[in-house]
N, C-alpha and C positions, 0 to 999 in steps of 0.2 A: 854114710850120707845122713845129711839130718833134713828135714821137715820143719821149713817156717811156715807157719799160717798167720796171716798177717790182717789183722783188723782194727780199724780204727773206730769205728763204734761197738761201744759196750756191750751191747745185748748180743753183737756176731760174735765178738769176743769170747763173752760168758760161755755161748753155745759150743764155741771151740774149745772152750774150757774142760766141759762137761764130756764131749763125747770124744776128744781126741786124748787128754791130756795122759791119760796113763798110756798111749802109745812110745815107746820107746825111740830115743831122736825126733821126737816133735817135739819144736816151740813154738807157744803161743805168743803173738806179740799184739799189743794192743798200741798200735801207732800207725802211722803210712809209711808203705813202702820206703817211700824216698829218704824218710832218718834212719832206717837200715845201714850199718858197716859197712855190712860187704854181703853179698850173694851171688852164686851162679849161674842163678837162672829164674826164670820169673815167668811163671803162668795164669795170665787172663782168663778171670771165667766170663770170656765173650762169647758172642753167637758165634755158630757155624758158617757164616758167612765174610766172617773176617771183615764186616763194618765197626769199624774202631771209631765211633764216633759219641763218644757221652762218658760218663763214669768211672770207673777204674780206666778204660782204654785212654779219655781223655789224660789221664793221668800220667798214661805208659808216653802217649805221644811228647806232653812239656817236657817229662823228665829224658826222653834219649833222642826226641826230636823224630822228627816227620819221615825226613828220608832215612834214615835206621829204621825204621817200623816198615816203610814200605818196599824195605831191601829185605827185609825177614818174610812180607805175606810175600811176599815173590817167589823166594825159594821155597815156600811151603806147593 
């Protein structure tokens, strides 16, 4: 299994740079999600309350679309 961390601004980047890089199967990528190949799975660091409304979440919503997100907090 490998570990993408995925940042699109520099300074989160750097910081993933710093403290993850010599982990073994992580990559750092400095770009957005959505120019990513290919991936299996994809974790929001959103609230506890599964309000997808702002930020990365708005992001997860354009990219797989509205009723895919709310078929996923369903079965959560």
């Amino acid at each position: 299994m490998k570990l993408m961390l995925v940042a699109p601004n520099s300074l989160l980047c750097a910081a993933f740079q710093e403290n993850f890089n010599y982990l073994p199967n992580v990559e750092i990528v400095n770009n957005y999600f959505e120019w990513l190949p290919d991936f299996d799975c994809l974790v929001s660091p959103a609230n506890s309350f599964g309000m997808m409304d702002g930020g990365i979440d708005a992001a997860i919503i354009r990219f797989f679309g509205r009723s895919f997100v709310e078929q996923q907090l369903f079965a959560l």
